[in-house]
C-alpha positions in Angstrom: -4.7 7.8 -10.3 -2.0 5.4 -8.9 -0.2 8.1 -7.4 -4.1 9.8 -5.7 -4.4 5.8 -4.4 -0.9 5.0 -3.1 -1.5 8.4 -1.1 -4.7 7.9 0.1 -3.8 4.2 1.2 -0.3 5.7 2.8 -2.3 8.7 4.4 -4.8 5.8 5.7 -2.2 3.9 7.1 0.1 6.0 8.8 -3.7 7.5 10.5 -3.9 3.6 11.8 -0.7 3.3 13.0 -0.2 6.7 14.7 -3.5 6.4 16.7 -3.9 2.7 17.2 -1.5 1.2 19.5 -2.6 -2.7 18.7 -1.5 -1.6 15.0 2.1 -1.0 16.1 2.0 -4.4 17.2 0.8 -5.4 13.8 3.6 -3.4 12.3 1.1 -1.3 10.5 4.1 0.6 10.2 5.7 -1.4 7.5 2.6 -1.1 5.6 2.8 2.4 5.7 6.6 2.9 4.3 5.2 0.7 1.8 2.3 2.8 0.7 4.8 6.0 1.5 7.5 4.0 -1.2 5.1 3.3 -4.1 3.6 7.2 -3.7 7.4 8.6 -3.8 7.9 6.2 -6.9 4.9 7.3 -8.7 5.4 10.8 -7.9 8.7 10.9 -9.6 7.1 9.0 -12.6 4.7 11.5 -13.1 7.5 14.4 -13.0 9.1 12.4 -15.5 5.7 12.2 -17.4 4.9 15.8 -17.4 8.3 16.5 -18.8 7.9 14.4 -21.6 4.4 15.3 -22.0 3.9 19.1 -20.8 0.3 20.4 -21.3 -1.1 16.7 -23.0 -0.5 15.8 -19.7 -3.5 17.3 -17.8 -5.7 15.8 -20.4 -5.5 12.1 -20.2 -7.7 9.3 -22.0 -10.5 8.0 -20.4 -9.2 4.4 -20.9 -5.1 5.4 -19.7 -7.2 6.6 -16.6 -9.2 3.3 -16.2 -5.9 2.1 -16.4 -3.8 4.1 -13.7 -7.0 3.2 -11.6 -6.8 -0.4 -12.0 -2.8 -0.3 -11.5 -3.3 1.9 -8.3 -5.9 -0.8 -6.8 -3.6 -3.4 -7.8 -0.5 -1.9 -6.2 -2.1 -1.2 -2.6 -3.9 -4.9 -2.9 -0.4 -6.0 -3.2 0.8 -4.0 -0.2 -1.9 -5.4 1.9 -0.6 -9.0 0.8 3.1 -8.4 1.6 2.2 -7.1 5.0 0.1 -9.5 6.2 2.3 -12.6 5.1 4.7 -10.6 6.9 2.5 -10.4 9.7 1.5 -14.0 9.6 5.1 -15.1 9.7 6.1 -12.7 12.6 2.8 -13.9 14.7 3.2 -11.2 17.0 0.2 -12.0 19.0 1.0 -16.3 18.5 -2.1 -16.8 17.5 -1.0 -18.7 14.4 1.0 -20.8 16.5 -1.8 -21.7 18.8 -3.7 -23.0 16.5 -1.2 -25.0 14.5 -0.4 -26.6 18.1 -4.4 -27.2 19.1 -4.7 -28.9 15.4 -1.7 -31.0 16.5 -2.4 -31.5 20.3 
């Protein structure tokens, strides 16, 4: 399951990026290679898991699944956190510097 997520969230996100030219700006991008990371890592892990495994590894526990699932969610929440404090620090459109200078002024 945390390899089907990272997937779907990079698939998702390289869809954003490619078509939407305000998500360039937002370097949806980076969020992208990020998903695109995490799937190439979990895709070797589960190579490395059917190796070890072999057949018992088509057949997983209902609970190891619930698992993967929650660890998937978990990983793309954690993209999504990255990038936008990367975002927020880059401020392409200033928009966080506006309003720290309208608190100010």
């Amino acid at each position: 399951m945390t390899l089907l997520l990272t997937c779907f969230a990079a698939a998702a996100a390289t869809v954003i990026w490619y078509t939407n030219k305000k998500a360039r700006t937002l370097r949806v991008g980076s969020l992208a290679l990020m998903y695109w990371g995490a799937s190439l890592m979990w895709l070797v892990d589960a190579a490395a898991e059917y190796i070890e495994l072999r057949d018992a590894f088509f057949t997983p526990a209902a609970a190891n699944m619930l698992n993967d699932t929650y660890l998937g969610l978990s990983v793309v929440a954690l993209g999504l956190v990255i990038w936008l404090i990367a975002v927020l620090i880059r401020d392409p459109n200033g928009t966080v510097r506006q309003a720290l200078l309208k608190k100010h002024g």
